[in-house]
N, C-alpha and C positions, 0 to 999 in steps of 0.2 A: 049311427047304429054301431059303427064298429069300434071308436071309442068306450061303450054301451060294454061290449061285450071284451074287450081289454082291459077294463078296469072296473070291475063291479065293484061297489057299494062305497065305493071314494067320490063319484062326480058331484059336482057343485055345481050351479049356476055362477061360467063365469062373473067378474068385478073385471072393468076396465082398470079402473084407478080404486082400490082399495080405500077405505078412509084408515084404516088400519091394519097396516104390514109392516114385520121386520125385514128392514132393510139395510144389511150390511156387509165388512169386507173384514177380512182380515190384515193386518201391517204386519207383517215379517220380519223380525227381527234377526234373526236367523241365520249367517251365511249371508248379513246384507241385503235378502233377500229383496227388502221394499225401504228398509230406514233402518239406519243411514245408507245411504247408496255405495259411502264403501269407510271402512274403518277409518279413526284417528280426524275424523274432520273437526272440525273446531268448532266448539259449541253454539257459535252464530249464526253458522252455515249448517249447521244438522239443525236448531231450534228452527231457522227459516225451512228447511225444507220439510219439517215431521207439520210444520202449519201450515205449507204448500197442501200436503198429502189432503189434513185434514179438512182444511177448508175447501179444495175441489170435490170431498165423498159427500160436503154439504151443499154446494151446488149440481152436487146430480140428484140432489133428494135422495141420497141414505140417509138413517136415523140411528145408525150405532154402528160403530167401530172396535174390531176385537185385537187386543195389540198384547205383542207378545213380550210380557216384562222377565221372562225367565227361560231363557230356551235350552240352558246347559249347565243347570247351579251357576249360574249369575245372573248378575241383577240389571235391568236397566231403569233403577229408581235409587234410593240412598235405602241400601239395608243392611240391621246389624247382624246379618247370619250368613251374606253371600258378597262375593266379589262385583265389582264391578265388570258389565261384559265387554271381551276383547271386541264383539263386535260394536262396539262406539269407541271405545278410544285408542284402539289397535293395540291391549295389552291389559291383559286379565289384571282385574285389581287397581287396576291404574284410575284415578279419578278423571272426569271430564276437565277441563283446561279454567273451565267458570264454575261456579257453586250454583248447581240448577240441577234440576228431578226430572225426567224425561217424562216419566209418570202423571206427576203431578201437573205437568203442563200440557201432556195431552188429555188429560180432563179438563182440566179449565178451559181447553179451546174446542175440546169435543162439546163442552156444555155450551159454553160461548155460541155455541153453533146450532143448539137447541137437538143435541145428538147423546147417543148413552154410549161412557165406553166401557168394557170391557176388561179387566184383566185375564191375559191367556199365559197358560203354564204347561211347562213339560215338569210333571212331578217325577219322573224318572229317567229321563236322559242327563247323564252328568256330566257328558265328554260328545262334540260333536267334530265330524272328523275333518271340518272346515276350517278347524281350530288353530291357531299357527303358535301364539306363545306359551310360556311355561301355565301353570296352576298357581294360582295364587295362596299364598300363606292358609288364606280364611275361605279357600273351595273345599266341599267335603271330599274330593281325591284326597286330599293333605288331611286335615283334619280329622278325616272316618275313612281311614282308607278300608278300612273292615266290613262297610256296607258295598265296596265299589264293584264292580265285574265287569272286566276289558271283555268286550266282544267286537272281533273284526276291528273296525278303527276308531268304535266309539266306545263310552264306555257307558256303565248305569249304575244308581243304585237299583240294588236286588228288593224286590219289591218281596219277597219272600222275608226278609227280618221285618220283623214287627217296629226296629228303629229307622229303618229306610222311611217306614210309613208316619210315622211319626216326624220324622225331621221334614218331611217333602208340606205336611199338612202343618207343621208349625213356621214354614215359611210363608204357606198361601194366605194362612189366618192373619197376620203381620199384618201384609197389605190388605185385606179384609176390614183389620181391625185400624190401619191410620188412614187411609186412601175413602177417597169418595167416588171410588168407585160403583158400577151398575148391577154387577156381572162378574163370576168368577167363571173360565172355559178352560178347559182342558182339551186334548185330540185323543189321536190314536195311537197314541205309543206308549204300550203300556208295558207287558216283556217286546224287548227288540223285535221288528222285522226278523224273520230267519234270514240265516247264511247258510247255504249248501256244503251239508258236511259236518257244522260247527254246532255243537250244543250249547245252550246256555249254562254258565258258569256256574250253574247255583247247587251242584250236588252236597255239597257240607252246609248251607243252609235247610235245605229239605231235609237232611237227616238228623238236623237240628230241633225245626221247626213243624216238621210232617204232622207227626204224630198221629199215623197209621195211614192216613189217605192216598191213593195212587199220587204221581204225580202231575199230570193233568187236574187233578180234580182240586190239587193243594192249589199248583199255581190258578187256578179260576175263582178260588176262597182268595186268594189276596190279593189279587184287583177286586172281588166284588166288595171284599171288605172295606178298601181305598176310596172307591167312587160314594159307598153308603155311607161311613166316616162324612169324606168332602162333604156331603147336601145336609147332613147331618148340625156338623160345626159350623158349617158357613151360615147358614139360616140360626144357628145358638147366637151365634155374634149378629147377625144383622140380617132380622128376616125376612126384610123386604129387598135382599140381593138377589138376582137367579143363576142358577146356575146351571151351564152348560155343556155338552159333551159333543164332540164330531168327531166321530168313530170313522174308521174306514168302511167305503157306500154299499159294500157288498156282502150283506151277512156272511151269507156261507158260498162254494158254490153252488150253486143249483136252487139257489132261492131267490125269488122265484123261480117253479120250471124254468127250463132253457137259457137260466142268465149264468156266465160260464165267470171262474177267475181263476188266478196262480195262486191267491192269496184267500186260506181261510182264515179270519181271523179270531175264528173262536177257536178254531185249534192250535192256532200259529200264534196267536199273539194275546192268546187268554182272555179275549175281548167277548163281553156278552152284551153288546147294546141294547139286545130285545129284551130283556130283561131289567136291563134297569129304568128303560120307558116304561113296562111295565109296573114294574114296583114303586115307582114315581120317584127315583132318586136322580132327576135331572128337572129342569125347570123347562127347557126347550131339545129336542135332539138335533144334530146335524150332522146329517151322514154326507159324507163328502163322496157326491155323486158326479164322479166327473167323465161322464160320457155321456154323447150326446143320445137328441131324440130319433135318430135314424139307422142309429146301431144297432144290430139284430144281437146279436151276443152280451153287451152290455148295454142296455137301452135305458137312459134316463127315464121316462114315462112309467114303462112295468116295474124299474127299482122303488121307484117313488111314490106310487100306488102300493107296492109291499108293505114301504114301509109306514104308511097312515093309515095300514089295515090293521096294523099290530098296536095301535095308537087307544089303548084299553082306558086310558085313567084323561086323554085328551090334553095331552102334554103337547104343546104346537112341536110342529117339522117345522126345522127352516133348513132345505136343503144344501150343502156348498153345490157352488158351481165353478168352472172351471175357466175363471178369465184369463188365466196364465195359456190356456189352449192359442190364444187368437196369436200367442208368436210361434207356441209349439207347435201347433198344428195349423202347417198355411190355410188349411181347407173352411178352417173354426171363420166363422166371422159374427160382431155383432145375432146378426138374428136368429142364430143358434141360442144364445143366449135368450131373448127375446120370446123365441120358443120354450124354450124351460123356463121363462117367468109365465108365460103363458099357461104351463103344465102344472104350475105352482098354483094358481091362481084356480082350477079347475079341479084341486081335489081336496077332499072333504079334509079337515083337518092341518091342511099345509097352509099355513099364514105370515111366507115370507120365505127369505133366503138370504146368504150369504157367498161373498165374492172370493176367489182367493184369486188374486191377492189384491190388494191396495192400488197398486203401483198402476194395473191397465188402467182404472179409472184417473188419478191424477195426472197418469201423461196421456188419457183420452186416447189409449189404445184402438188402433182402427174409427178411429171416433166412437168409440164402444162410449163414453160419459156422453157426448151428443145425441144418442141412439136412447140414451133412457131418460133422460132429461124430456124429448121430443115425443117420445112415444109412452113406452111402461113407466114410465117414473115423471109423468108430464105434472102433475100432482105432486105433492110431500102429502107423506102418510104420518099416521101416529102410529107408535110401538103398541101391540098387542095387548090387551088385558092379561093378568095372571091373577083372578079371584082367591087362587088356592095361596098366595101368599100376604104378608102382613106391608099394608100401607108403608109406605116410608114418611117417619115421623117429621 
C-alpha cells in the first residue's frame, strides 16, 4: 500500500528474471579509471586485461558494455581527426607499442560474447585535469585553439560556436560510420560543472553568436541543438544504432517534492534531459541515479519513479547505478544494489540499468558479480526491443 502511494502510475508487476533487460556497465577510460589500470602498459597486457573486463560483465549476464573511446579530444581507436589518449600509452599522440584498435577489439569480444557495445563520448571536454603530457600536434587545443576555453584546470570546446558543434559530431560520425558499433552515449557534461566564482569563458562567443537571446536561454539552444543534430546524423548514417544520454540523476532541485541537490543542471550545466526524452531525441535515457533506496533527501525509488513518469513517447530508463559506492561508501553493499534492480524491475517503463563502473564487476567487488549471477541476474536476458528504429540490415 505504501509503495501504492509513493509511486503512482509507474508500478508494474514485478519480473524475477526478465527475458528482456538492458544490462550494462560502463569501462572508463578516463583518469584510468577501469582500462587500462594505469598508463603506458604494453599492448599485451592492456589487450589481456580490457578481455579480462569483458568477458567477466559476460559472465555475470550483462548484455552491453558502454566504453569510452574519447574522453578529452582523444582517441582510444586509430582516428584521423584526434590524438591518441595519454591515458593508454602514457603520452598524448603517442601510438600503442603494437598496431591494434582498442575499439575495434572490444567489439569483436563484446560480440564474441553475444554482448552490444557501445561507443561513449565526451563531445566537449577537451582537456582533463588528470592530464600529465603535453597536447599533441593533431588535438584541437593546437589545432583550433579558437574553439578552446580553460576553465579551472580543465579545458572545453565552447559549445556556443557552431564549429565546436561541428567538429565534436564529425568526430562521432567517423566511428559511426567505420566501427560496428551498437550504440553511440554520451553523459553529462555538457557546459563544465561550475566553479565557485569563475564564469564560463564564452563572453566573445555569445556576443558573436547570440543574436538577441539572454544568455541562459542561448547557452540551452546549443546543447539542445547538439543532442537533436547527434540522433539526428547518427540514425542518417545508420539507423538501426541507439542512441544514448546519462544526464546527471537529478533534474532540478526539488524534483521531485523533497528531493534536495547542490547541483541544477538545467541552470548549471544547460542540461534539459526532460526534454529531449520528451522529444524523442535519445533512444534510451540514463540518469545516473546514484543514491541509494533509503535515502530520505536523495532517494533512488522517488528519483526513478519521476523519471518514468516523464517517459511521454516510452523511451526505456535504464537507470546508472552506483557500483563505485561499494569502496566509497563502506556502508553500500551488494543488496543495495540488488535493491535498485529490484526498484528497476517494478516501474512501469524502466527496462534495465547500467553499472558505473566496469571494474567492481571484473574484480567481483564485495562479491557484487557473485551476487548477480546467483540472484538478479541468475538468467541472461535479451536487450530490449526499439520498434521505433530501422532493423539492422
Amino acid at each position: 500500500m505504501l509503495l501504492a502511494l509513493l509511486f503512482p502510475l509507474v508500478a508494474k508487476t514485478s519480473q524475477i528474471h526478465p527475458v528482456k533487460e538492458f544490462r550494462g556497465a560502463w569501462i572508463a577510460t578516463v583518469d584510468n579509471i577501469d582500462w587500462p589500470s594505469r598508463k603506458g602498459m604494453r599492448t599485451e597486457e592492456a589487450r589481456a586485461e580490457l578481455k579480462n573486463i569483458i568477458d567477466k560483465a559476460a559472465a555475470a549476464h550483462l548484455n552491453a558494455l558502454l566504453f569510452q573511446v574519447r574522453p578529452m579530444g582523444d582517441a582510444f581507436y586509430k582516428s584521423p581527426y584526434e590524438p591518441w589518449s595519454e591515458f593508454l600509452t602514457g603520452t598524448q599522440g603517442q601510438a600503442p607499442d603494437e598496431d591494434w584498435d582498442p575499439l575495434s577489439f572490444a567489439i569483436q569480444e563484446a560480440h564474441r560474447n553475444g554482448m552490444q557495445l557501445h561507443a561513449w563520448f565526451n563531445p566537449f571536454r577537451a582537456w582533463h585535469s588528470a592530464a600529465k603530457s603535453a597536447a599533441a600536434y593533431n588535438h584541437v587545443s593546437v589545432r583550433h585553439p579558437e574553439l578552446v576555453r580553460q576553465y579551472g584546470k580543465q579545458k572545453w570546446l565552447d559549445p556556443g560556436d557552431p564549429r565546436s558543434r561541428d567538429y565534436a559530431m564529425r568526430v562521432i560520425l567517423d566511428v559511426v560510420k567505420r566501427y560496428d558499433i551498437d550504440g553511440v552515449h554520451i553523459d553529462d557534461y555538457f557546459y563544465p560543472y561550475p566553479l565557485r566564482g569563475q564564469a564560463f569563458p564564452d563572453t566573445s562567443t555569445y556576443r558573436k553568436f547570440g543574436h538577441g537571446l539572454g544568455l541562459d536561454s542561448w547557452r540551452h539552444k546549443n546543447v539542445d541543438t547538439f543532442v537533436h543534430r547527434l540522433y539526428v546524423d547518427v540514425h542518417r548514417a545508420k539507423p538501426w544504432l541507439m542512441v544514448g544520454i546519462s544526464p546527471f540523476g537529478i533534474y532540478r532541485p526539488g524534483v521531485p517534492d523533497g528531493i534536495k541537490s547542490s547541483i541544477d543542471q538545467y541552470a548549471d550545466l544547460y542540461s534539459d534531459p526532460k526534454k529531449w526524452l520528451q522529444e524523442g531525441w535519445c533512444d534510451y535515457m540514463t540518469p545516473q541515479i546514484y543514491w541509494g533506496t533509503e535515502s530520505t533527501a536523495q532517494n533512488f525509488n522517488r528519483i526513478l519513479a519521476w523519471w518514468a513518469q516523464q517517459d511521454v513517447l516510452n523511451r526505456p530508463i535504464w537507470p546508472g547505478i552506483a557500483a563505485y559506492k561499494m569502496v566509497e561508501a563502506p556502508h553500500w553493499e551488494p543488496s543495495e544494489i540488488t535493491a535498485e534492480i529490484n526498484a528497476c524491475r517494478q516501474t512501469e517503463g524502466v527496462t534495465g540499468e547500467i553499472f558505473f563502473s566496469a571494474k567492481y564487476i571484473s574484480k567481483d567487488t564485495k562479491g557484487f558479480a557473485e551476487s548477480l549471477t546467483e540472484a538478479a541476474y541468475a538468467d541472461r536476458a535479451l536487450i530490449p526491443d526499439m520498434p521505433w528504429l530501422k532493423p539492422h540490415p
